[in-house]
C-alpha atoms as a printed R data frame, in Angstrom:
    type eleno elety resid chain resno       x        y        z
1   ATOM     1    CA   UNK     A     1 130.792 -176.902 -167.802
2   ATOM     2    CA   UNK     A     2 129.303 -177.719 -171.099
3   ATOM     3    CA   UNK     A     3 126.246 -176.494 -172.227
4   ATOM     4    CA   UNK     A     4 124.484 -177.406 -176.034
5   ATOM     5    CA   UNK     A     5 122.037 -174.679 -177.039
6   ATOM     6    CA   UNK     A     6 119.845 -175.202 -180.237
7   ATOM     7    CA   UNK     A     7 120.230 -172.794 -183.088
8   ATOM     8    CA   UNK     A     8 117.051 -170.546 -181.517
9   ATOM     9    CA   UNK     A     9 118.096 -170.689 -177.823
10  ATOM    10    CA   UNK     A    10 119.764 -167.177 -177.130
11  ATOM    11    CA   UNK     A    11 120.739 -166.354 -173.270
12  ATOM    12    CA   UNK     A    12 121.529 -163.150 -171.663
13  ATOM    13    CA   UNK     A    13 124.698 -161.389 -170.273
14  ATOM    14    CA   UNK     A    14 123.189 -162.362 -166.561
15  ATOM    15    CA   UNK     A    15 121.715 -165.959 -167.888
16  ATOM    16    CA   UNK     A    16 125.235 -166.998 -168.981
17  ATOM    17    CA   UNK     A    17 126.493 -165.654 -165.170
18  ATOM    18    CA   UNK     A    18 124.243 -167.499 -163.255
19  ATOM    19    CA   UNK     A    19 125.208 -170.709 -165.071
20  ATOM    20    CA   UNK     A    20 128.521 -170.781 -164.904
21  ATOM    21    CA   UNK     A    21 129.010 -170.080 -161.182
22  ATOM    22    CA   UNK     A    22 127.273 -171.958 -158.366
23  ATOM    23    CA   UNK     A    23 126.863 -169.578 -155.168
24  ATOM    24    CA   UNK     A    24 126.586 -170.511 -151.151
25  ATOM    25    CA   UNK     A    25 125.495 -167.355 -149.715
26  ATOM    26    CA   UNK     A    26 127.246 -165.017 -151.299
27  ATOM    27    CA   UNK     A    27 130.563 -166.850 -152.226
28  ATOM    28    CA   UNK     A    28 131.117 -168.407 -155.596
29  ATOM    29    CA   UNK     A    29 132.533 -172.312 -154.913
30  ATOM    30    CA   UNK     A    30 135.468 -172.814 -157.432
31  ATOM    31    CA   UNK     A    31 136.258 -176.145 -158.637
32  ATOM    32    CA   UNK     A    32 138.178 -177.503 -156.056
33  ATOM    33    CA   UNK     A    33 141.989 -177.952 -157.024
34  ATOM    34    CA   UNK     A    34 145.570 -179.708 -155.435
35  ATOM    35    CA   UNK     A    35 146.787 -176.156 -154.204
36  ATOM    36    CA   UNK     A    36 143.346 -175.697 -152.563
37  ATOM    37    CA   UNK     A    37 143.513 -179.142 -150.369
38  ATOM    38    CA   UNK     A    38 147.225 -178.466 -150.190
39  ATOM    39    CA   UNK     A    39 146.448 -175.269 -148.381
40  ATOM    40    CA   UNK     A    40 143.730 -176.944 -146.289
41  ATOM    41    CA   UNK     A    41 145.879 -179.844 -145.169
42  ATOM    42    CA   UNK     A    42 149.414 -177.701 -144.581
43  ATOM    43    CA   UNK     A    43 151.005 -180.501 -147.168
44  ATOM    44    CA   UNK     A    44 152.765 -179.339 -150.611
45  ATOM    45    CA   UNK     A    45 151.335 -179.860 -153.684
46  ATOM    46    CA   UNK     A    46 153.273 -182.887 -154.619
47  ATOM    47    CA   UNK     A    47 152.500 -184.614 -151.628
48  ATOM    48    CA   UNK     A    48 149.328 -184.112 -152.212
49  ATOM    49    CA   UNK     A    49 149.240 -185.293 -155.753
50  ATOM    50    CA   UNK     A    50 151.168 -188.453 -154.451
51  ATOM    51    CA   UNK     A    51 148.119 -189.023 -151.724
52  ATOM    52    CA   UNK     A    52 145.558 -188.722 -154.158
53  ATOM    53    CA   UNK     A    53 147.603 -191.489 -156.811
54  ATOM    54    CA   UNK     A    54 148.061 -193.768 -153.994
55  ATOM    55    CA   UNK     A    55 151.733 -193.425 -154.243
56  ATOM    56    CA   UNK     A    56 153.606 -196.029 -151.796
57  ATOM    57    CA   UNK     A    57 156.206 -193.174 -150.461
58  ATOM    58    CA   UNK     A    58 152.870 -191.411 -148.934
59  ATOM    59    CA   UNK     A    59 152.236 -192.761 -145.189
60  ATOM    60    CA   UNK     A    60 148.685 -194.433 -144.661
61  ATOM    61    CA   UNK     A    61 147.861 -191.974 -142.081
62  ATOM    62    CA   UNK     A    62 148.702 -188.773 -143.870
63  ATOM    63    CA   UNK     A    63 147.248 -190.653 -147.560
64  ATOM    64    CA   UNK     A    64 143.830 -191.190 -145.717
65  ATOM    65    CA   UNK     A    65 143.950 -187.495 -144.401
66  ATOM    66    CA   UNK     A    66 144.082 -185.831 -147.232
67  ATOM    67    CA   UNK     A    67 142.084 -188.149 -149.612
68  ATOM    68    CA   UNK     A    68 139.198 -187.556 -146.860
69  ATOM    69    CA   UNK     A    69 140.079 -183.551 -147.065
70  ATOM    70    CA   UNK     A    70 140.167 -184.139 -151.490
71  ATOM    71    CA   UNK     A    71 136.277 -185.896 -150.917
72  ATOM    72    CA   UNK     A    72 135.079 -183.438 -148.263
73  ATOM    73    CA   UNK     A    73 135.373 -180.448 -150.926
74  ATOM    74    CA   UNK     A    74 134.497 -182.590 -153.797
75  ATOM    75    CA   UNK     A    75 138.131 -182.574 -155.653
76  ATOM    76    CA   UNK     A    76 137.692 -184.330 -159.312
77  ATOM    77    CA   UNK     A    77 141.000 -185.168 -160.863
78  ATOM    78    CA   UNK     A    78 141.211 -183.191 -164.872
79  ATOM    79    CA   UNK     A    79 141.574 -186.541 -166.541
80  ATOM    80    CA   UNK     A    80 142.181 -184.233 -169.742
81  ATOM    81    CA   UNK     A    81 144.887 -182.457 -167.775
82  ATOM    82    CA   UNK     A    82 146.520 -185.443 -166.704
83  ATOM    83    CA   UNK     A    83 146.670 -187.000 -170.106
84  ATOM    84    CA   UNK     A    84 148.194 -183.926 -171.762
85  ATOM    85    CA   UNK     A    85 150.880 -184.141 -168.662
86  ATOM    86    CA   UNK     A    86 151.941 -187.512 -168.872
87  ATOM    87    CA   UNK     A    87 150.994 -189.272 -172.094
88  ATOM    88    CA   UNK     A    88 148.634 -191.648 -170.773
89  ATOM    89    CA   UNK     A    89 144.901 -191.566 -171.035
90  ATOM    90    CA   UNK     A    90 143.801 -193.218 -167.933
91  ATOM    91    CA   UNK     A    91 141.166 -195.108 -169.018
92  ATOM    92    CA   UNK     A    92 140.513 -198.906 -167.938
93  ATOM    93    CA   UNK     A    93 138.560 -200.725 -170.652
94  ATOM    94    CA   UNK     A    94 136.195 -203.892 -170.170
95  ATOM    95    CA   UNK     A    95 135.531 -205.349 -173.172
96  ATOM    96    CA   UNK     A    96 132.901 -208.658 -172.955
97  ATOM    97    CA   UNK     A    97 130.154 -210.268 -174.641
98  ATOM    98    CA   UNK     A    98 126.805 -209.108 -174.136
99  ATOM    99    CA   UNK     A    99 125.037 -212.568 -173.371
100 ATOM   100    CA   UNK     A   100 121.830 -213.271 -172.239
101 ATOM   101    CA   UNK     A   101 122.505 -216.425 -170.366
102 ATOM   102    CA   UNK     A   102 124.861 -214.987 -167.691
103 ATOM   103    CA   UNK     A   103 122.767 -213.493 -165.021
104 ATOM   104    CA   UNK     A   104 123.729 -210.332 -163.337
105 ATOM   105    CA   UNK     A   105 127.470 -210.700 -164.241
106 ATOM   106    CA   UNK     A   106 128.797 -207.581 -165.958
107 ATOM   107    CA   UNK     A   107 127.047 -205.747 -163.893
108 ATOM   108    CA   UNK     A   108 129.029 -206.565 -160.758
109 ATOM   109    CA   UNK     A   109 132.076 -207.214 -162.066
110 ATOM   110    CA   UNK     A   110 131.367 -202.825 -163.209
111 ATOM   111    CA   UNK     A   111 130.291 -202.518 -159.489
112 ATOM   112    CA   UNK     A   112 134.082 -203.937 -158.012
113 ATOM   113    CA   UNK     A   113 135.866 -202.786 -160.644
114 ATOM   114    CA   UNK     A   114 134.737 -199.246 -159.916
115 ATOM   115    CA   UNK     A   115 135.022 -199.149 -156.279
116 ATOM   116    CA   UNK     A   116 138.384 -200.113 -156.611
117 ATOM   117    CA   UNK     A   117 139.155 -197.203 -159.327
118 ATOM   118    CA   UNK     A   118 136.986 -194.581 -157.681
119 ATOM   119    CA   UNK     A   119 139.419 -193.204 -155.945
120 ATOM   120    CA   UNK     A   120 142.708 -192.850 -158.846
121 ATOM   121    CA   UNK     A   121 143.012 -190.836 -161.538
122 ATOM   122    CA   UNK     A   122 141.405 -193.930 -163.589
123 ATOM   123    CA   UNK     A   123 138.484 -193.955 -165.280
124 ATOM   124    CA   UNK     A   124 136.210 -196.911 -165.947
125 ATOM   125    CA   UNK     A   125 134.642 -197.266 -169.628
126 ATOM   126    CA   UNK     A   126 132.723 -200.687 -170.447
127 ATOM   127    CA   UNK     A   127 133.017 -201.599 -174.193
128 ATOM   128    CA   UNK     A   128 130.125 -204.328 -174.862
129 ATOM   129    CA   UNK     A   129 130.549 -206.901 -177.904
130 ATOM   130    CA   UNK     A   130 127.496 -207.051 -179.294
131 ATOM   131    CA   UNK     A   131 126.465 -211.243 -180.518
132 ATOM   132    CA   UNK     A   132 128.248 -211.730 -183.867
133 ATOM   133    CA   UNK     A   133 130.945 -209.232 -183.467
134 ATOM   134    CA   UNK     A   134 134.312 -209.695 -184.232
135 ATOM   135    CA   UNK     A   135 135.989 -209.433 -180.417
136 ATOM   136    CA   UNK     A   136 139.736 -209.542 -181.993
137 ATOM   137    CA   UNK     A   137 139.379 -206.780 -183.972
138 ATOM   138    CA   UNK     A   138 138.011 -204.455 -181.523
139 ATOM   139    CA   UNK     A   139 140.876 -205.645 -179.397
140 ATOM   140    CA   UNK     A   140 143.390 -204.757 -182.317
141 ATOM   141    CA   UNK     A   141 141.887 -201.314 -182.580
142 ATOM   142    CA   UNK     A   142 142.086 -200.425 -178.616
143 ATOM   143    CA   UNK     A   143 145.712 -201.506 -178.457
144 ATOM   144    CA   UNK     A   144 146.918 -200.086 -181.645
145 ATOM   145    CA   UNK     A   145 145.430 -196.416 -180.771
146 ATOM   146    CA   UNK     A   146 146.536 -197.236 -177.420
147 ATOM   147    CA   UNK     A   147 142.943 -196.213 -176.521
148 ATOM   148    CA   UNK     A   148 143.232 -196.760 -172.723
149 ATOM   149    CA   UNK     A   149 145.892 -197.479 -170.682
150 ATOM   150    CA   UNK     A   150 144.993 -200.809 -169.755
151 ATOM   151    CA   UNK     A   151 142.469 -203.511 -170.818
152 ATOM   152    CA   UNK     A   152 140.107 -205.973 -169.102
153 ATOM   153    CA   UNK     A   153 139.270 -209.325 -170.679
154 ATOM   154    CA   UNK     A   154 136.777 -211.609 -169.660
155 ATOM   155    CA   UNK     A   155 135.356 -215.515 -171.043
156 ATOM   156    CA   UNK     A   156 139.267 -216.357 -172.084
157 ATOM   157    CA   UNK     A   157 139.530 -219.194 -174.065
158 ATOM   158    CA   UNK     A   158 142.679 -221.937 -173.804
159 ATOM   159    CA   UNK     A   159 144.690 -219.859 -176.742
160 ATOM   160    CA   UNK     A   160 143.082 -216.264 -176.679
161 ATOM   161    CA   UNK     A   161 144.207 -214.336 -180.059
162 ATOM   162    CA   UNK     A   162 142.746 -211.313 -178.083
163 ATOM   163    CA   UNK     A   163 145.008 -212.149 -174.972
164 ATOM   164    CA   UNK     A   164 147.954 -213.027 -177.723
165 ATOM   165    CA   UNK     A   165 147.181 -209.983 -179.546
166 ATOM   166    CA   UNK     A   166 147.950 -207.422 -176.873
167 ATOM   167    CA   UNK     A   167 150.525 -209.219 -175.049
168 ATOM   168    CA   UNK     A   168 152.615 -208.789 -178.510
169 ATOM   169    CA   UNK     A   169 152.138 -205.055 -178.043
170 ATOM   170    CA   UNK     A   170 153.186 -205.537 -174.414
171 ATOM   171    CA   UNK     A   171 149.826 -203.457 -173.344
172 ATOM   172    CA   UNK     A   172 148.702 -204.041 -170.106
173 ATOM   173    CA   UNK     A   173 146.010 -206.567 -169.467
174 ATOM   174    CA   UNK     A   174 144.170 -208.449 -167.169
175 ATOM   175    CA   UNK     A   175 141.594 -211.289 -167.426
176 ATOM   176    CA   UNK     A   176 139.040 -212.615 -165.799
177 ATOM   177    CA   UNK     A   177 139.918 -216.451 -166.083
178 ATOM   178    CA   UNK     A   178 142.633 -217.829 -167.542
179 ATOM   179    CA   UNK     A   179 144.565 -219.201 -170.614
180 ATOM   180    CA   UNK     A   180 147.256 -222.028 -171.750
181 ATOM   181    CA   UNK     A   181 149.707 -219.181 -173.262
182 ATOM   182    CA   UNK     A   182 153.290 -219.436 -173.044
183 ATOM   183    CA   UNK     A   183 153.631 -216.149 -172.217
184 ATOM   184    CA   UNK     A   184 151.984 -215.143 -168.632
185 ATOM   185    CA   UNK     A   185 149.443 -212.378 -167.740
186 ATOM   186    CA   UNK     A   186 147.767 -210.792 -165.138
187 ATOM   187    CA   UNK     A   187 144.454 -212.703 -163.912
188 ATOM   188    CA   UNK     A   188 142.130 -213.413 -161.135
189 ATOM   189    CA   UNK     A   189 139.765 -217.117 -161.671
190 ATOM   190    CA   UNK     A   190 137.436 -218.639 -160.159
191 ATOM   191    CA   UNK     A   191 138.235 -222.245 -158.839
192 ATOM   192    CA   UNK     A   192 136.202 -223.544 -161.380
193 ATOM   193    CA   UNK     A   193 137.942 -227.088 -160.918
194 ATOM   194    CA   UNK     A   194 137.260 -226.977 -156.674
195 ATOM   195    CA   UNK     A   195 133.585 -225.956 -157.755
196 ATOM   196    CA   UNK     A   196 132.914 -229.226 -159.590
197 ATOM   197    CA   UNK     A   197 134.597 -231.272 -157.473
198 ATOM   198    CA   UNK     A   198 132.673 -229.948 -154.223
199 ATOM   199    CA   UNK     A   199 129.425 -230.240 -156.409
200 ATOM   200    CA   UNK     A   200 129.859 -233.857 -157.857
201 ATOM   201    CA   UNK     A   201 131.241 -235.223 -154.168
202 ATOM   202    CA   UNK     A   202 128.111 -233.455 -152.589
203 ATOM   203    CA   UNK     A   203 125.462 -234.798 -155.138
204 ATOM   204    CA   UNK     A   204 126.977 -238.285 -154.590
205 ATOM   205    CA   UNK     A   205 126.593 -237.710 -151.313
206 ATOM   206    CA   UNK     A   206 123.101 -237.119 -151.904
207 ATOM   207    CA   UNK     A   207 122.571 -240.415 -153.629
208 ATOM   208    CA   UNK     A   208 123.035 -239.526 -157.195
209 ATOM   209    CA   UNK     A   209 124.348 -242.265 -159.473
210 ATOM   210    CA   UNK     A   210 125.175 -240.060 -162.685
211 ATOM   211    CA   UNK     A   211 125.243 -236.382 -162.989
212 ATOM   212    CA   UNK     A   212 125.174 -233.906 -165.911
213 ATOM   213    CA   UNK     A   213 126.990 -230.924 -166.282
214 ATOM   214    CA   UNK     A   214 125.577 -227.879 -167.652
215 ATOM   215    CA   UNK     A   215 126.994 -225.218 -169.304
216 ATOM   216    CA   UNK     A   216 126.735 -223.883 -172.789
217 ATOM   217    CA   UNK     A   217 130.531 -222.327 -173.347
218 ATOM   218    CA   UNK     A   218 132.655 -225.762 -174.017
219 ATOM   219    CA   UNK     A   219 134.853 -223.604 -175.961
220 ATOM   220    CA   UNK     A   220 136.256 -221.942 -172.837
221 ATOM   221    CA   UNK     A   221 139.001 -222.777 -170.399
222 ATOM   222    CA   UNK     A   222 136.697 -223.169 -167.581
223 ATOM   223    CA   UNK     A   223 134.931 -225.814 -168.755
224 ATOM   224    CA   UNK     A   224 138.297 -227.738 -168.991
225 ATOM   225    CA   UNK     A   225 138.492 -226.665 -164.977
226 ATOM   226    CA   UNK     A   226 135.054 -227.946 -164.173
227 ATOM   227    CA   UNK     A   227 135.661 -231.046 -166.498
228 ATOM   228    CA   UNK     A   228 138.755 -232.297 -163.983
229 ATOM   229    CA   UNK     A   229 137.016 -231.291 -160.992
230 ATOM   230    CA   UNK     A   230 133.907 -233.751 -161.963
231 ATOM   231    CA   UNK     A   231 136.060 -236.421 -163.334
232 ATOM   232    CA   UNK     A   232 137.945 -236.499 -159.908
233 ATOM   233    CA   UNK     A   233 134.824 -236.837 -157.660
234 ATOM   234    CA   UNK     A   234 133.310 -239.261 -160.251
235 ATOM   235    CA   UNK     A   235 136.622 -241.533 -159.860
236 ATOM   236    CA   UNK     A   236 136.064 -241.022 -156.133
237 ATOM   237    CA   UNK     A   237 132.764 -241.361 -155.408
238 ATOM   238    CA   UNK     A   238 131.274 -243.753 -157.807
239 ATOM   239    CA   UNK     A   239 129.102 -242.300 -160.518
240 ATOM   240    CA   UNK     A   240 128.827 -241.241 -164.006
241 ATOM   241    CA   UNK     A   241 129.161 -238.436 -166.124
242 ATOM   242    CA   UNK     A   242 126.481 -237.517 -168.561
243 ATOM   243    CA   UNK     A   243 128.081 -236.262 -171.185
244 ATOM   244    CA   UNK     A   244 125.154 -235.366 -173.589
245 ATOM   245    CA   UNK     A   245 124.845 -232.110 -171.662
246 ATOM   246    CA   UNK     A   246 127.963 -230.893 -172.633
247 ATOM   247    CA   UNK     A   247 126.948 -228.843 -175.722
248 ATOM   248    CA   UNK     A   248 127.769 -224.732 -177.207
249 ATOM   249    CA   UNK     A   249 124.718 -223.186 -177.921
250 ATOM   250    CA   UNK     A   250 124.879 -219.124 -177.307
251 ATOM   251    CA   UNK     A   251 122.578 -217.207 -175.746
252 ATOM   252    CA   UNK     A   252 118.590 -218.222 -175.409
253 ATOM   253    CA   UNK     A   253 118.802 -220.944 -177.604
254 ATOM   254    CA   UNK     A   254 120.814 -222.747 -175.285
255 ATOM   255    CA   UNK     A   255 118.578 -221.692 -172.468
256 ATOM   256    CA   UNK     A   256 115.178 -223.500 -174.836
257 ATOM   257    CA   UNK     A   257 117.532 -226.177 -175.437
258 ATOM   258    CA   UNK     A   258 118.141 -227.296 -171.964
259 ATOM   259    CA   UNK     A   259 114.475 -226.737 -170.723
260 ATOM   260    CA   UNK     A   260 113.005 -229.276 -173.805
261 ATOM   261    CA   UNK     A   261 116.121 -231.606 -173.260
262 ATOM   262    CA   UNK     A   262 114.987 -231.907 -169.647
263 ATOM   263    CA   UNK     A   263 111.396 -232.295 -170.628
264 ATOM   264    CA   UNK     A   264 111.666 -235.102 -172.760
265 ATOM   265    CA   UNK     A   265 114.816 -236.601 -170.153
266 ATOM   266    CA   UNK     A   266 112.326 -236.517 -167.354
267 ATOM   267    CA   UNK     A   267 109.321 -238.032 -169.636
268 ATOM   268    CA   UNK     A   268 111.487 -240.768 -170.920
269 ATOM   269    CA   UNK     A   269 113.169 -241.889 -167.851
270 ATOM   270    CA   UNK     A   270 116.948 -240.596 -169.109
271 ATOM   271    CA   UNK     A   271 117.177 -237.434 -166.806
272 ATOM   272    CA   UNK     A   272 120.390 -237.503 -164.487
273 ATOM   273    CA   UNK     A   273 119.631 -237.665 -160.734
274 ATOM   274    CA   UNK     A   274 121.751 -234.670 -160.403
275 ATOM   275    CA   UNK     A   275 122.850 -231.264 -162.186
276 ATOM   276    CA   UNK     A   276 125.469 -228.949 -162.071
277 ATOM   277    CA   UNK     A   277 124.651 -225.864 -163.368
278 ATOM   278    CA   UNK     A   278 127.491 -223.314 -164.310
279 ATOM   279    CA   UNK     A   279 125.129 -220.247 -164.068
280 ATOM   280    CA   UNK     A   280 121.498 -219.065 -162.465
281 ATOM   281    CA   UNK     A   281 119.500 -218.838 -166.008
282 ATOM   282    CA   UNK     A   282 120.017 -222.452 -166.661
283 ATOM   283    CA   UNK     A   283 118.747 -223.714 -163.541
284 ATOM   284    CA   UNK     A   284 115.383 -222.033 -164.324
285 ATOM   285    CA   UNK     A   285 116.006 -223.934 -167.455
286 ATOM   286    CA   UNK     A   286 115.975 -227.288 -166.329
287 ATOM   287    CA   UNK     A   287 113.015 -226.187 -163.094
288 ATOM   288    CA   UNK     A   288 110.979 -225.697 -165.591
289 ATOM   289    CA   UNK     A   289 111.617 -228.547 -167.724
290 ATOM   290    CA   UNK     A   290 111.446 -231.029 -164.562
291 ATOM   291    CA   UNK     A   291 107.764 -229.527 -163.459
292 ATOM   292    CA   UNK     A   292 106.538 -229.196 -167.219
293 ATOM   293    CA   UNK     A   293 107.444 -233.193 -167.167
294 ATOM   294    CA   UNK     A   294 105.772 -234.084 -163.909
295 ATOM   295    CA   UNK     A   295 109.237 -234.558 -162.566
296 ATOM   296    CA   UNK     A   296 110.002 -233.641 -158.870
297 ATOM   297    CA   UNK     A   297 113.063 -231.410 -158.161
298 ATOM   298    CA   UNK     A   298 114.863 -232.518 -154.740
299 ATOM   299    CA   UNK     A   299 113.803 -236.207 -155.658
300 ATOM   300    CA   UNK     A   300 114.106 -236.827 -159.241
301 ATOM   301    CA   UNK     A   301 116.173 -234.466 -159.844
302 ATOM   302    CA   UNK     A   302 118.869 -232.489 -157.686
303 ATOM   303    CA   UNK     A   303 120.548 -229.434 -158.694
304 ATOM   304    CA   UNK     A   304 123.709 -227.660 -157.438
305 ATOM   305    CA   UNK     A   305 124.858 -224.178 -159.220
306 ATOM   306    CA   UNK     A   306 127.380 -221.963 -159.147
307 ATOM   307    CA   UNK     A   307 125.602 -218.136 -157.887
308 ATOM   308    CA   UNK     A   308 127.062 -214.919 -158.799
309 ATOM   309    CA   UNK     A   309 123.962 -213.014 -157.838
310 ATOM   310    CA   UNK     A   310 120.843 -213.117 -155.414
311 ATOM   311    CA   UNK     A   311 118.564 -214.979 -157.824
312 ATOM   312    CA   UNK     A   312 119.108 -218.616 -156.450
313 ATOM   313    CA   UNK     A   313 117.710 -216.456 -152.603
314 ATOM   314    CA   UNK     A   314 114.143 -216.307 -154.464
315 ATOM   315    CA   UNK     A   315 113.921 -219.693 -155.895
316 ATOM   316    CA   UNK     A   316 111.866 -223.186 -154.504
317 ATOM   317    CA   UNK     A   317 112.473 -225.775 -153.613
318 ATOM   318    CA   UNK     A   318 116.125 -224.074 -152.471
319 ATOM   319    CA   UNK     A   319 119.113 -224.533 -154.424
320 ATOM   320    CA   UNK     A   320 122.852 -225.571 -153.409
321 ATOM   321    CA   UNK     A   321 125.129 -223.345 -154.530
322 ATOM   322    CA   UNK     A   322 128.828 -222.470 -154.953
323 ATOM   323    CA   UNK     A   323 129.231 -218.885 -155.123
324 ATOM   324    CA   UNK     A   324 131.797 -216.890 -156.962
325 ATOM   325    CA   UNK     A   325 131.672 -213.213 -155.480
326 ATOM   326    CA   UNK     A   326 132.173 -211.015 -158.754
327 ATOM   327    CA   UNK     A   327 132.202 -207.827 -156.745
328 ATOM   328    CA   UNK     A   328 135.200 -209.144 -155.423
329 ATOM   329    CA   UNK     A   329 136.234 -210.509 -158.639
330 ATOM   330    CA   UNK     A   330 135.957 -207.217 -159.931
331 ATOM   331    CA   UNK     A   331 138.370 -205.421 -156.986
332 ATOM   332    CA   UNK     A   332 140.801 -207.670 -157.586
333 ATOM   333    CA   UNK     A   333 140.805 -207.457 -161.656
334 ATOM   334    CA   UNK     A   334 141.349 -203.853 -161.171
335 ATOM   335    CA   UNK     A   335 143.665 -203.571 -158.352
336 ATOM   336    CA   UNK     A   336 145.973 -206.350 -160.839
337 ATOM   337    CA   UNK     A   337 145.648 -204.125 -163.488
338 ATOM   338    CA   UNK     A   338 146.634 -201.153 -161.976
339 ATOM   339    CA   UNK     A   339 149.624 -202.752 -160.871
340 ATOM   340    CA   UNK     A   340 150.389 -204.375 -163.956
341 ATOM   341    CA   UNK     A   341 150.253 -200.870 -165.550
342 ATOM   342    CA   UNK     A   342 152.578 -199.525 -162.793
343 ATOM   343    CA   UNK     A   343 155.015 -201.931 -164.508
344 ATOM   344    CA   UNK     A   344 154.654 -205.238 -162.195
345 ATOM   345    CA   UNK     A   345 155.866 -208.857 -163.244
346 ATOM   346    CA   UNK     A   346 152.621 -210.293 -164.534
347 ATOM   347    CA   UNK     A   347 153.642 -213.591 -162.831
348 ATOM   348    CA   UNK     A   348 153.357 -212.490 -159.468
349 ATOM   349    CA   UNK     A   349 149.513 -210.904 -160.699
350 ATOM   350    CA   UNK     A   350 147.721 -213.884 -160.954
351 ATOM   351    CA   UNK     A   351 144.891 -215.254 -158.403
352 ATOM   352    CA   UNK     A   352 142.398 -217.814 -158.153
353 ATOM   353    CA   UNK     A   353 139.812 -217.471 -155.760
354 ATOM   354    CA   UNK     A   354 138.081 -220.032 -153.723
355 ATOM   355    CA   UNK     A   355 134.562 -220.842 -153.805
356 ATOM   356    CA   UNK     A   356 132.100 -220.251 -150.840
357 ATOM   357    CA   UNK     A   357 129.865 -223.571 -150.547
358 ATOM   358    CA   UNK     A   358 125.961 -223.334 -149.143
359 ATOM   359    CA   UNK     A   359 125.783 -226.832 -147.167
């Protein structure tokens, strides 16, 4: 237990007592330890230890046992212990952009990632870029100190220095999307190219004749997915691509951007008959560009976006969505990770996950 006292704050003999023990009745509770659930379950120390890492030699039954036995007296691994012990400093970063044109996403991504990790030695420490900060070098400083033991990536681009960059060092990493490197890592997508496809064949389906696609990150590999996946249903189904909506603008400027571009589409008669939007924000975007302009969403104008959160729920007239489940995305970017540090072929770590569709 740490406690900061300022330079005027003085505590007596039985102040300092009372602090640093917590009583039930009249027994002190100690800080629960392996030989304590050891001696609870009837299992060894080492087996115990082996539960509590998930180790693979450690039946389900008896793992579950005593991991319910390590929660039930509130066992908390010494992270500082363990990293003396082995080397390691078992500490997971995830480094991304702070943006303000992805809604809700860090945030869940945190929520998997952590559910996943809650119950390993591992801890969880989120490393925002700030706008305007070099990403690269903060990568080159984490893997040079070896400041974790593994690394999180997200926004990947088709050559990622920062995905190059470690992979040189041979540190552990996994992304969330992926790259054209030679060299393979660990990742888990979205089906970025299925999600355009689905959404240009749909909005055909709908009557559409030509159909924008929104997204302000051109710069990164998904955009090549979503690209193919709306070329194919365009080839298919009969309409065109506008491809004036294809710009990189960060952050709220892109966000201003696409509600006066819709404005003035809608007022001068130039406004596709269908949208895809690659995140929440931008829909509101272009709603309120449409109704500013007298335009009519559902009839002038129909939208389909992807949904990573419950925003598109609250919105009218209702949206068509594709949803990419980042709490999930977020389980499986740690559980690959974990592996991947365990030594695993990063080839056989990679997934892309398929996208849930609302109609």
């Amino acid at each position: 237990m740490t406690l900061c006292l300022t330079s005027n704050q003085k505590l007596r003999h039985k102040d300092w007592s009372e602090i640093g023990e917590v009583r039930i009745g009249e027994t002190m509770k100690k800080q629960p330890t392996l030989k304590m659930i050891a001696e609870r379950t009837g299992y060894a120390v080492t087996t115990v230890s082996k539960a509590l890492h998930d180790a693979p030699n450690i039946g389900a039954k008896t793992k579950k046992y005593i991991q319910d036995v390590a929660n039930e007296v509130g066992y908390q691994p010494d992270r500082a212990g363990l990293s003396l012990r082995t080397g390691n400093t078992h500490k997971i970063i995830l480094l991304m952009q702070l943006s303000d044109d992805i809604s809700d996403f860090s945030r869940r991504l945190i929520l998997g990632m952590a559910r996943t990790l809650e119950a390993t030695p591992y801890e969880l420490v989120f490393h925002p870029v700030l706008p305007g900060h070099d990403e690269l070098s903060q990568v080159q400083s984490i893997v040079r100190n070896r400041a974790a033991d593994g690394l999180v990536l997200a926004q990947t681009a088709p050559d990622d220095a920062r995905v190059a960059f470690a992979q040189s060092y041979d540190f552990p990493l996994v992304t969330h999307g992926r790259t054209r490197l030679a060299v393979p890592h660990a990742f888990y997508d979205f089906d970025n190219e299925a999600f355009a496809f689905e959404a240009g064949k749909r909005l055909a389906a709908l009557g559409c004749k030509s159909v924008g696609l929104l997204t302000p990150e051109c710069e990164f590999t998904f955009f090549a997915h979503l690209r193919s996946g709306l070329s194919c249903a365009a080839e298919l189904n009969k309409f065109a691509i506008e491809e004036k909506w294809n710009v990189s603008i960060p952050g709220d400027n892109y966000l201003l951007w696409l509600r006066d571009e819709s404005f003035n589409a809608v007022q001068s008669g130039t406004m596709p008959d269908g949208v895809i939007c690659s995140n929440e924000l931008a829909v509101l975007a272009v709603m309120d560009g449409v109704n500013a302009a007298g335009g009519k969403l559902g009839e002038d104008v129909k939208i389909i976006s992807r949904k990573t959160s419950r925003l598109l729920d609250y919105l009218h007239p209702e949206i068509e969505w594709v949803e990419e489940d980042l709490i999930v995305a977020g389980e499986h970017l740690a559980q690959l990770l974990l592996k991947r540090v365990q030594g695993a072929d990063p080839k056989q770590l990679q997934i892309v996950g398929s996208p849930a569709i609302s109609w």
